[in-house]
NUBADO-862348 format. One record per residue (C-alpha): x, y, z; residue in three letters. Coordinates in Angstrom, 1 decimal. Each point is the difference from the previous one (the first is absolute). Layout:
N
{{X, Y, Z}, ALA} ...
This chain:
419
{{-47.9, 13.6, -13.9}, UNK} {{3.1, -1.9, 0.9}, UNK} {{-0.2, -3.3, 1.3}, UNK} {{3.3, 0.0, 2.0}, UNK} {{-2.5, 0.1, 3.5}, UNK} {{-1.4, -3.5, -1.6}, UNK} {{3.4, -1.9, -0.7}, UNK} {{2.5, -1.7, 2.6}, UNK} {{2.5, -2.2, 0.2}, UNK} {{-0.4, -3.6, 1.0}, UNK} {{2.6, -2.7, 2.0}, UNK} {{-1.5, -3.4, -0.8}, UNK} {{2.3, -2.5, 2.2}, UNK} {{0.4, -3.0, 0.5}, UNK} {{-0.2, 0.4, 3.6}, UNK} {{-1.2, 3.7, 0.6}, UNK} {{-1.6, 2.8, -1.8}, UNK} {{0.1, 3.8, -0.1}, UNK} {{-2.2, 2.6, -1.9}, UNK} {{1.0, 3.7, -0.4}, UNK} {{-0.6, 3.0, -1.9}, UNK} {{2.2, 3.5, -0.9}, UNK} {{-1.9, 3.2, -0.3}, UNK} {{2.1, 2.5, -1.2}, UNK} {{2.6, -2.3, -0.2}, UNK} {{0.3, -0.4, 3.5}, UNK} {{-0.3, -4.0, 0.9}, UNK} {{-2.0, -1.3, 2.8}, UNK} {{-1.3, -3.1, 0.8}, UNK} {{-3.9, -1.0, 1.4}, UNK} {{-0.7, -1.6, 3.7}, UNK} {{-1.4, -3.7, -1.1}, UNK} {{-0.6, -1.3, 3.3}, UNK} {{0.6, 1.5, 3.4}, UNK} {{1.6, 2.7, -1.6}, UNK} {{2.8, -1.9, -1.4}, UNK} {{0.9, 0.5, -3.7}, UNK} {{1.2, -3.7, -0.7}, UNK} {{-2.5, -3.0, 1.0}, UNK} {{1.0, -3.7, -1.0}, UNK} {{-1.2, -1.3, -3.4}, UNK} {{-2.5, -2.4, 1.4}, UNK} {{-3.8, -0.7, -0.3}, UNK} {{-1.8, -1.9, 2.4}, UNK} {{-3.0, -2.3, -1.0}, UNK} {{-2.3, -0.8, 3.2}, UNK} {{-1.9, -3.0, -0.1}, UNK} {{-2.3, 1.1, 3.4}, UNK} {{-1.9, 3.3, -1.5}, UNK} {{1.1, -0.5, -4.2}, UNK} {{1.9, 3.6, 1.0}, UNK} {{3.5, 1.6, -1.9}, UNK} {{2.5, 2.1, 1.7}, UNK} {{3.5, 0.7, -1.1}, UNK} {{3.5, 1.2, 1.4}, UNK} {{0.6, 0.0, 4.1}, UNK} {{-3.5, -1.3, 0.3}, UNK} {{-0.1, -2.9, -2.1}, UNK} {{3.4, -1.3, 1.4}, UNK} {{-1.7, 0.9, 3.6}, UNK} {{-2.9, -2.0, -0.9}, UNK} {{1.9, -3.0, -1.0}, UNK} {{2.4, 0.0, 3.0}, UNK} {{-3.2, 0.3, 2.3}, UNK} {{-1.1, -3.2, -1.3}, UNK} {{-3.2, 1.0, -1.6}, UNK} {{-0.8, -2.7, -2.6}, UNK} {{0.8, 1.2, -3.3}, UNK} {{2.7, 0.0, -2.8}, UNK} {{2.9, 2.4, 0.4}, UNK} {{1.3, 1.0, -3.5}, UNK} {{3.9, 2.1, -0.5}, UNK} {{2.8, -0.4, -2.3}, UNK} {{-2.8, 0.5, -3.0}, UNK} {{2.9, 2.3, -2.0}, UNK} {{1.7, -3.4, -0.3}, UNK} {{-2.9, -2.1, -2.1}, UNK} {{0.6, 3.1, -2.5}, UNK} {{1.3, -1.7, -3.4}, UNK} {{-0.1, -3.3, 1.0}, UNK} {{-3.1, -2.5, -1.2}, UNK} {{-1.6, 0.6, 3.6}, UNK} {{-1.3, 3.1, -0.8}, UNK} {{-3.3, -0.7, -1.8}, UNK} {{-0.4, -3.2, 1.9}, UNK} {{-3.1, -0.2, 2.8}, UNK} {{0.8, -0.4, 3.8}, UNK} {{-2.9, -0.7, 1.8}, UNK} {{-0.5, 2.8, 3.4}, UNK} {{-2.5, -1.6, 2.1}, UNK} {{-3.7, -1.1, -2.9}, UNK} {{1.4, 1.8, -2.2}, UNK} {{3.3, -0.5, -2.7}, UNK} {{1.6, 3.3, -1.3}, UNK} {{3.1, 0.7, -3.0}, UNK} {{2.6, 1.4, 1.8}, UNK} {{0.1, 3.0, -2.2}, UNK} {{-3.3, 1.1, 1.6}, UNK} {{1.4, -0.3, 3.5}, UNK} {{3.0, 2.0, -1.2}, UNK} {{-3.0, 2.6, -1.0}, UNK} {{-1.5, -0.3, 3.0}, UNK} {{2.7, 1.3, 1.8}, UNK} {{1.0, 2.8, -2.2}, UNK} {{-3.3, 1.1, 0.4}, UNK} {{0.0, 0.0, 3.7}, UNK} {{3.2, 2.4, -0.2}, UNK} {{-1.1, 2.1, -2.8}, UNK} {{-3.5, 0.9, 2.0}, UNK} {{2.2, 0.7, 2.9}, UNK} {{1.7, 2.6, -2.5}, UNK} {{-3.1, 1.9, -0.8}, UNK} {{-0.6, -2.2, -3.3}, UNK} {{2.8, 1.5, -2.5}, UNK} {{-0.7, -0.9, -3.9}, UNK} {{3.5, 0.2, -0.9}, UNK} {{3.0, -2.3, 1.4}, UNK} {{3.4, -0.4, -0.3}, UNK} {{1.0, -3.7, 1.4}, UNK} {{3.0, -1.3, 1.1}, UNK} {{2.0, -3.5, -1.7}, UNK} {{2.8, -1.6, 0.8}, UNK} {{2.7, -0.1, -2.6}, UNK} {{-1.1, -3.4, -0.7}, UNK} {{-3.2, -1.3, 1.2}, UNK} {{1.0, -3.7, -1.9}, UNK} {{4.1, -0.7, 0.1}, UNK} {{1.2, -0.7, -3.8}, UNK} {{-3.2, -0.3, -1.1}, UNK} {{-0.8, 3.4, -2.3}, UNK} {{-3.5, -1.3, -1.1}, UNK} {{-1.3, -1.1, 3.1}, UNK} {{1.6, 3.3, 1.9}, UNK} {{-2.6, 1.9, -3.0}, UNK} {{-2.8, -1.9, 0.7}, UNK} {{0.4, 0.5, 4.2}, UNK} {{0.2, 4.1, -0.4}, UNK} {{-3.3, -0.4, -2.2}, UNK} {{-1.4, -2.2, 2.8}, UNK} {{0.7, 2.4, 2.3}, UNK} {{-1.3, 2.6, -2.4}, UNK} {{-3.3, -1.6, -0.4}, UNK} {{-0.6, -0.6, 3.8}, UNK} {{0.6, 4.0, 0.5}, UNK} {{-2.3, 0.9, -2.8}, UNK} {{-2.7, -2.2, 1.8}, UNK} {{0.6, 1.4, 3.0}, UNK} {{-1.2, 3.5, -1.3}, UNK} {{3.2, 1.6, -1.6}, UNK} {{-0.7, 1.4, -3.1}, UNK} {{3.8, 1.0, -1.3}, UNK} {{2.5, -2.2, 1.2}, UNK} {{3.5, 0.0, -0.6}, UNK} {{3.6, -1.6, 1.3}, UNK} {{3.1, 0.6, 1.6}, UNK} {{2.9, -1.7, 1.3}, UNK} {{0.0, -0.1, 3.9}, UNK} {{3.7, 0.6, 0.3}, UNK} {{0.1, 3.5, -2.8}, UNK} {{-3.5, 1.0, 2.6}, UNK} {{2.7, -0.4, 2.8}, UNK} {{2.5, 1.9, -1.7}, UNK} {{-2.4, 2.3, -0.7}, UNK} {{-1.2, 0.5, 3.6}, UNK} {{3.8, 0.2, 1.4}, UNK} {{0.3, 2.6, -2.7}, UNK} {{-1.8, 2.6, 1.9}, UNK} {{3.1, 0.1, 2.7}, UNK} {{2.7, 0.3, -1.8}, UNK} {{2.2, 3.1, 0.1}, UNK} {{2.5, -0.6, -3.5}, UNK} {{-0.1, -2.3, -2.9}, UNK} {{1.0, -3.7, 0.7}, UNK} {{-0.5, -3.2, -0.9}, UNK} {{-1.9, -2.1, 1.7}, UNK} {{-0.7, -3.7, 0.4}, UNK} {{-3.3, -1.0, 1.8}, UNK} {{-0.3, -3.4, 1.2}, UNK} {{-4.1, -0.6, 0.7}, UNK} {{-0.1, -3.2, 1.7}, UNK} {{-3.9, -0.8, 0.0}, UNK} {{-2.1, -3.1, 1.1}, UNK} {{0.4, -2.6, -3.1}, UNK} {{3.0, 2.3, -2.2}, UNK} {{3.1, 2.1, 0.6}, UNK} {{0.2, 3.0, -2.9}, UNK} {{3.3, 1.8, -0.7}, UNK} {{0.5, 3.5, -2.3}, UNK} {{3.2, 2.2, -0.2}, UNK} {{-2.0, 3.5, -0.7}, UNK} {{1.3, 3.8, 0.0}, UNK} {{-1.7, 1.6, 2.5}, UNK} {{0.6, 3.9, 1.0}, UNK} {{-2.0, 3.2, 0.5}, UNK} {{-0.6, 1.4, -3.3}, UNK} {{-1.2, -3.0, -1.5}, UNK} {{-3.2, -0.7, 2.7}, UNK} {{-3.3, 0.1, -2.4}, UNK} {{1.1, -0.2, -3.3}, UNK} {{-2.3, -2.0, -1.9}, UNK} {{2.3, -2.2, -1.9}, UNK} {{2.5, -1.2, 1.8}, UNK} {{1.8, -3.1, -2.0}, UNK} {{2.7, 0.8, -0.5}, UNK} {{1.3, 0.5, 3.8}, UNK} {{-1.2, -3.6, 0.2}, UNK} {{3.5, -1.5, -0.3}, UNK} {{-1.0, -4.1, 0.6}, UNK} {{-2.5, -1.8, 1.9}, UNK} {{-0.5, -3.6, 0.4}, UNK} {{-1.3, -2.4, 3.0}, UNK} {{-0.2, -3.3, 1.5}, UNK} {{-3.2, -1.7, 0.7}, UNK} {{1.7, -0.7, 4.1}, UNK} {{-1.9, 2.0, 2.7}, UNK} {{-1.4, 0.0, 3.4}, UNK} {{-2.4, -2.9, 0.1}, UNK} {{3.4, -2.3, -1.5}, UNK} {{1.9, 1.4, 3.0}, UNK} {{-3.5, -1.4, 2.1}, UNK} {{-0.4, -3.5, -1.8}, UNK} {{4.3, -0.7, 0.7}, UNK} {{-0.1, 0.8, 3.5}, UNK} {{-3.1, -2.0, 0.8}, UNK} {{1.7, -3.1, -2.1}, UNK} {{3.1, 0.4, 1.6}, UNK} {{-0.9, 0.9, 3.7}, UNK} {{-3.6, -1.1, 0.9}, UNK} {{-1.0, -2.6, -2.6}, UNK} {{2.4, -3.0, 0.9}, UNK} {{-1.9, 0.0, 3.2}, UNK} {{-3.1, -0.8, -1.9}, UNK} {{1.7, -2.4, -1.7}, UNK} {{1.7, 1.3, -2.9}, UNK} {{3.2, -2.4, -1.1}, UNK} {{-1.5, -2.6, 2.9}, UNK} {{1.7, -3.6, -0.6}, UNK} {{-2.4, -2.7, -0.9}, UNK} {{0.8, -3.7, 1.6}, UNK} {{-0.1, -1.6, -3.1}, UNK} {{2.0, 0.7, -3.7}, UNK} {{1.9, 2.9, 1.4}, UNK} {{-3.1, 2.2, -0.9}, UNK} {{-0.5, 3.6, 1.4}, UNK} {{-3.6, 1.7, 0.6}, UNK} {{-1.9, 1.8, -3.6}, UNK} {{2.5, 3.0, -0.3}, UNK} {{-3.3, 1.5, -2.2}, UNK} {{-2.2, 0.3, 3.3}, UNK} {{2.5, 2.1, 1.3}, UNK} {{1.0, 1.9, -3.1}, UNK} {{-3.9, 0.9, 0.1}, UNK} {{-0.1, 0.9, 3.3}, UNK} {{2.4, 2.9, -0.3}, UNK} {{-1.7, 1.4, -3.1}, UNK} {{-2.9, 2.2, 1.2}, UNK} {{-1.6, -0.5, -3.2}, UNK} {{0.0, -3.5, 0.4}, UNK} {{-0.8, -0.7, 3.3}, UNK} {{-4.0, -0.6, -0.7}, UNK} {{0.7, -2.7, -2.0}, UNK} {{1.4, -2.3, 2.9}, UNK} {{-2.9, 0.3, 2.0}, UNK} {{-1.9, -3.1, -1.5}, UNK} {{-1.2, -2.5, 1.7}, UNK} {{1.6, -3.0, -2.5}, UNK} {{3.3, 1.6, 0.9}, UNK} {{-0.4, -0.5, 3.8}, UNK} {{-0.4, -3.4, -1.0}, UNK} {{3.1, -0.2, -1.9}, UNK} {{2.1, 1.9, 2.9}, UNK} {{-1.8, -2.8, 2.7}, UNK} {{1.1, -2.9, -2.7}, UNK} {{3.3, 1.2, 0.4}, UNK} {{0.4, 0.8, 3.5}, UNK} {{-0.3, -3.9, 0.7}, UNK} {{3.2, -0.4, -1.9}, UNK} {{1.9, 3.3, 2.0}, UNK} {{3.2, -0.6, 2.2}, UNK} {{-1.2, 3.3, 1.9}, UNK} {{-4.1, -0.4, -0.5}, UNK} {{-0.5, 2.7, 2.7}, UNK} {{1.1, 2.7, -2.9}, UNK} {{-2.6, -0.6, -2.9}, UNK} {{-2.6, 0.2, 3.6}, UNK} {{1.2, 3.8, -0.4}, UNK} {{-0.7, 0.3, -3.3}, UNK} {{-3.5, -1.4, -0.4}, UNK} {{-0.5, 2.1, 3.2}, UNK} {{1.1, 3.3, -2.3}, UNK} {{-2.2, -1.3, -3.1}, UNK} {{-3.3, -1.3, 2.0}, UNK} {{-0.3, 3.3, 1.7}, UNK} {{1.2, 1.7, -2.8}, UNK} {{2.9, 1.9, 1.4}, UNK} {{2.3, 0.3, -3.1}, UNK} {{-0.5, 3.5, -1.0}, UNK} {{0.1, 0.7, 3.9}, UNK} {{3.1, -2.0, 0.2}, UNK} {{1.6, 1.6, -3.0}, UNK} {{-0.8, 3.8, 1.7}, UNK} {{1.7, -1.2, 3.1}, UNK} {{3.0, -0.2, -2.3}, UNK} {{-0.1, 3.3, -2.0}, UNK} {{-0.3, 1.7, 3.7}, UNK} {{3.3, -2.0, 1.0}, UNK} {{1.8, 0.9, -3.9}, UNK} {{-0.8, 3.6, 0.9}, UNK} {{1.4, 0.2, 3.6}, UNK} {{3.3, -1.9, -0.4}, UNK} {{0.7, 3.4, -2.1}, UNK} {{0.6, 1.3, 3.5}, UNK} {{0.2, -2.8, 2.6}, UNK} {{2.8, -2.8, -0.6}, UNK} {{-2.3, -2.6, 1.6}, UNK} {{-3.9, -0.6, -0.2}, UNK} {{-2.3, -2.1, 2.5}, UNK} {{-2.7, -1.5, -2.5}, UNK} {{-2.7, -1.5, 2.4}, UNK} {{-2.0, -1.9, -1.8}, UNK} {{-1.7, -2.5, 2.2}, UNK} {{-3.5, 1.0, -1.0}, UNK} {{1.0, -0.2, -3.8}, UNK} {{1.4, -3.6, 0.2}, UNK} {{0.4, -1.0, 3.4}, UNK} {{4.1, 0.9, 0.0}, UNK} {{2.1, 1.6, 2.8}, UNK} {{1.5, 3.4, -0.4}, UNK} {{2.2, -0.5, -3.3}, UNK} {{3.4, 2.3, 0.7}, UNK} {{0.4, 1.1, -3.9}, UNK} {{3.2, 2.2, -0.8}, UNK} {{1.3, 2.5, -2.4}, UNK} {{2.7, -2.0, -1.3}, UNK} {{-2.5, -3.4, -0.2}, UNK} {{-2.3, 3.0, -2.5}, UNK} {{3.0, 1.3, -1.8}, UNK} {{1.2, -3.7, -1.1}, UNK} {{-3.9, -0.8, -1.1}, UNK} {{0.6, 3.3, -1.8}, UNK} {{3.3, 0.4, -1.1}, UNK} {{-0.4, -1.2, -3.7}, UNK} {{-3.2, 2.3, -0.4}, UNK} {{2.2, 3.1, 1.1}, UNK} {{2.6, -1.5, -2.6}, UNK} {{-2.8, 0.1, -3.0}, UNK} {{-0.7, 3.3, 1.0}, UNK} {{3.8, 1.3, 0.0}, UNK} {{0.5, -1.2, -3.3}, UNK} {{-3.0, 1.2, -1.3}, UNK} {{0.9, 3.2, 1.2}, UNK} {{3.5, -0.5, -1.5}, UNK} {{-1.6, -0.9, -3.1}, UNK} {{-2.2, 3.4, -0.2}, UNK} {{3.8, 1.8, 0.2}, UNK} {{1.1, -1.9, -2.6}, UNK} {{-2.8, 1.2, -1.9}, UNK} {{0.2, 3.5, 0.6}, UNK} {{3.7, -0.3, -0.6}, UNK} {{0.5, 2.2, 3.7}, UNK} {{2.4, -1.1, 2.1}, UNK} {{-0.4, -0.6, 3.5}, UNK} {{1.9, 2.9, 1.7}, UNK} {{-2.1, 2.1, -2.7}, UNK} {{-3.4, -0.2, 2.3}, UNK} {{-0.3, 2.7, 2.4}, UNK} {{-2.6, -2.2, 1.7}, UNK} {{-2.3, -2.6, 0.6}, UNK} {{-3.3, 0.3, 0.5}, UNK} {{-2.0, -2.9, 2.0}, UNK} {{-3.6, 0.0, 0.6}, UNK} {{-2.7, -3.8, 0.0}, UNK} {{-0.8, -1.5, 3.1}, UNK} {{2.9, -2.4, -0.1}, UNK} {{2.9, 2.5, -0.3}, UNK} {{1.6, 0.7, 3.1}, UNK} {{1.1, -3.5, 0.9}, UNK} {{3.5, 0.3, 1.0}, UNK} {{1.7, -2.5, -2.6}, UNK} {{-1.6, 1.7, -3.1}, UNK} {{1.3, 3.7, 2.2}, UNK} {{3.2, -2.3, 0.2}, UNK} {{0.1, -0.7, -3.5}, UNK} {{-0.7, 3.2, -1.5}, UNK} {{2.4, 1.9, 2.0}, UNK} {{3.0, -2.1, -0.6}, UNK} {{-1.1, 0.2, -3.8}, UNK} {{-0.4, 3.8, 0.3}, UNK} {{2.3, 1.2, 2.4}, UNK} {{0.1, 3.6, -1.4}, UNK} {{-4.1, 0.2, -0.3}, UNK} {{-1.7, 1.4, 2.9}, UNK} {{-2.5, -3.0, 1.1}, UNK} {{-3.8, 2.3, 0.2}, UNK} {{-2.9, -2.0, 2.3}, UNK} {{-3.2, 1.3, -2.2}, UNK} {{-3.5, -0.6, 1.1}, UNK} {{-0.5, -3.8, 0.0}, UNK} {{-3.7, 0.0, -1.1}, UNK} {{0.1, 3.1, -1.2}, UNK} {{2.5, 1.1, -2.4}, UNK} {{-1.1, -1.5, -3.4}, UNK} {{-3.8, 0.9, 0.6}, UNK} {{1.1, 3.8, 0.7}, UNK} {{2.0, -0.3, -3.4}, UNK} {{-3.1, -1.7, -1.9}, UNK} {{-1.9, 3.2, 1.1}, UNK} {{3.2, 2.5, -1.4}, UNK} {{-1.0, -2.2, -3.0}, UNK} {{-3.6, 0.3, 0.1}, UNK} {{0.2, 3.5, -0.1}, UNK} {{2.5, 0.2, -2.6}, UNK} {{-1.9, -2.3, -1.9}, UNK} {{-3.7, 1.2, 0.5}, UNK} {{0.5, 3.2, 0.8}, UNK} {{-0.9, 2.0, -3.0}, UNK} {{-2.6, -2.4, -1.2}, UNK} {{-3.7, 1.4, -0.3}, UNK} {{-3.6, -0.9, 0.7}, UNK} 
């Protein structure tokens, strides 16, 4: 029998996952948690019953203050020497690879077990860096195939967008998708139109692709550094020498990934060493308060939820007086767009760059395609439409879009294998 029941497609993000599958060709995508398709790429560790849970619940976990050790971001270690090192998660130390596993197997029981996967990578898992960009899809590979995955294959996310927008177009065009994701922004100029949907081979409608390893979470760590960290004490004046606070402890502090590592007890010490030296001591106060109670993947949260509603409001409240003892911070959508503004100017060039390769001029694209979790913030909308003014600008599912192509995929891929 066919095994195109058993295959799916898989989004692996940086900061949320979807799984899907296409019987018949027809895409849909599987009800993770509380009958929601995407769930955030996170595992929770608890340290009161030894327990796992992933998604909504581990971050719910975390925020309710159950002791434990709140894990996301793990797409990020991918490629980089991290991967096979141990963290320790309460007595015992695991490779990150294996919590990587961990949580692919979570989604794929949640997908009735499939043997045979099609994943999603970015463009460019490791910027410039071809060898180490090899090793992180073989990583990534690995970690599936412990998982349970038998067959496992890759795509790039933005040609499984293009893939997934495919299915609404009316004519032949070209099309440039734009997949703004957690930890990378991918680009491809494709030929999308009716006739073409489900043809096995499809290189040579791929016109150029290329990305930029900028996405959500960078958008996260600027903000917090520009707007909420100088009131912990970020760029604080030293009386003596002309110093300034540890830029690192702050650096850290608005890298999820990093974030464990400031809560140690010999840095508290360090931080109270050089409190007595502070012009304003009362700020480093707020930041041992985030640290000691461990409040900086809470703290960093709080700032992803403002990031995503300055895409409609032009002025946020950000209370965090629990977090680190600080009145209502006013934070605005200019004060994010100037944290962000040479970001959004990597990612217009890159995209000018993927023209250049697919020698198509700008007026040529009939319209761009934007899907990731980061893409409807109004300066990248700006961007794009001054850059495209002839393109029509098409919202596709956030969370959604390159998982529904990785299933198109899947079943192109798998779908005339035998068991």
């Amino acid at each position: 029998m066919t095994i195109a029941s058993g295959a799916c497609g898989l989004d692996f993000g940086t900061s949320n996952s979807a799984i899907g599958h296409a019987a018949e060709a027809h895409p849909s995508l599987i009800p993770l948690q509380e009958g929601r398709v995407s769930i955030p790429t996170a595992v929770f560790f608890s340290f009161e019953d030894a327990s796992v849970t992933f998604g909504r619940d581990a971050v719910s976990r975390y925020l309710e203050r159950e002791d434990g050790r709140l894990m996301r971001s793990l797409k990020s270690v991918l490629g980089s020497s991290l991967i096979h090192e141990q963290t320790q998660v309460g007595a015992k130390r695991l490779r990150f690879d294996e919590i990587i596993s961990l949580f692919l197997s979570y989604v794929r029981k949640a997908a009735d077990e499939p043997s045979c996967v099609v994943m999603g990578r970015p463009v460019f898992f490791v910027d410039e860096n071809p060898e180490a960009d090899k090793s992180a899809e073989d990583q990534l590979r690995q970690a599936a195939q412990l998982a349970g995955f038998k067959h496992v294959e890759f795509q790039f996310e933005p040609i499984a967008a293009a893939l997934d927008y495919e299915r609404h177009v009316g004519a032949e065009e070209l099309a440039l998708v734009v997949d703004i994701g957690g930890g990378t922004s991918d680009f491809s100029i494709v030929r999308v139109s009716p006739h073409r949907r489900g043809k096995p081979d499809r290189k040579s409608d791929i016109l150029a692709y290329s990305g930029v390893h900028i996405g959500g979470t960078d958008f996260d760590r600027r903000l917090e550094l520009d707007a909420v960290l100088p009131d912990l004490g970020l760029g604080a004046k030293l009386r003596h020498k002309n110093m300034e606070t540890p830029s690192w402890w702050y650096q850290d502090l608005a890298t999820w990934q990093r974030i464990n590592f400031l809560y140690d007890p010999k840095l508290f010490a360090d931080i109270r060493q050089v409190r007595r030296d502070m012009v304003e001591p009362e700020k480093l106060d707020r930041l041992l308060k985030v640290l000691e109670y461990r409040r900086g993947h809470a703290l960093l949260t709080a700032v992803e939820d403002v990031k995503i509603q300055l895409s409609s409001a032009k002025v946020v409240a950000m209370d965090l007086q629990k977090l680190a003892g600080i009145e209502p911070l006013e934070i605005t959508r200019k004060q994010f767009e100037r944290a962000i503004a040479d970001q959004i100017g990597k990612i217009h060039m890159a995209i000018r760059n993927t023209l250049s390769q697919s020698n198509v001029a700008a007026d040529a694209i009939g319209s761009v395609f934007l899907t990731g979790g980061s893409s409807r913030i109004p300066l990248l909308l700006a961007t794009l439409q001054e850059a495209f003014a002839n393109a029509r600008i098409v919202e596709g599912d956030a969370f959604g879009s390159v998982a529904t192509g990785l299933a198109l995929e899947a079943h192109s891929c798998f779908g005339t294998m035998r068991v």
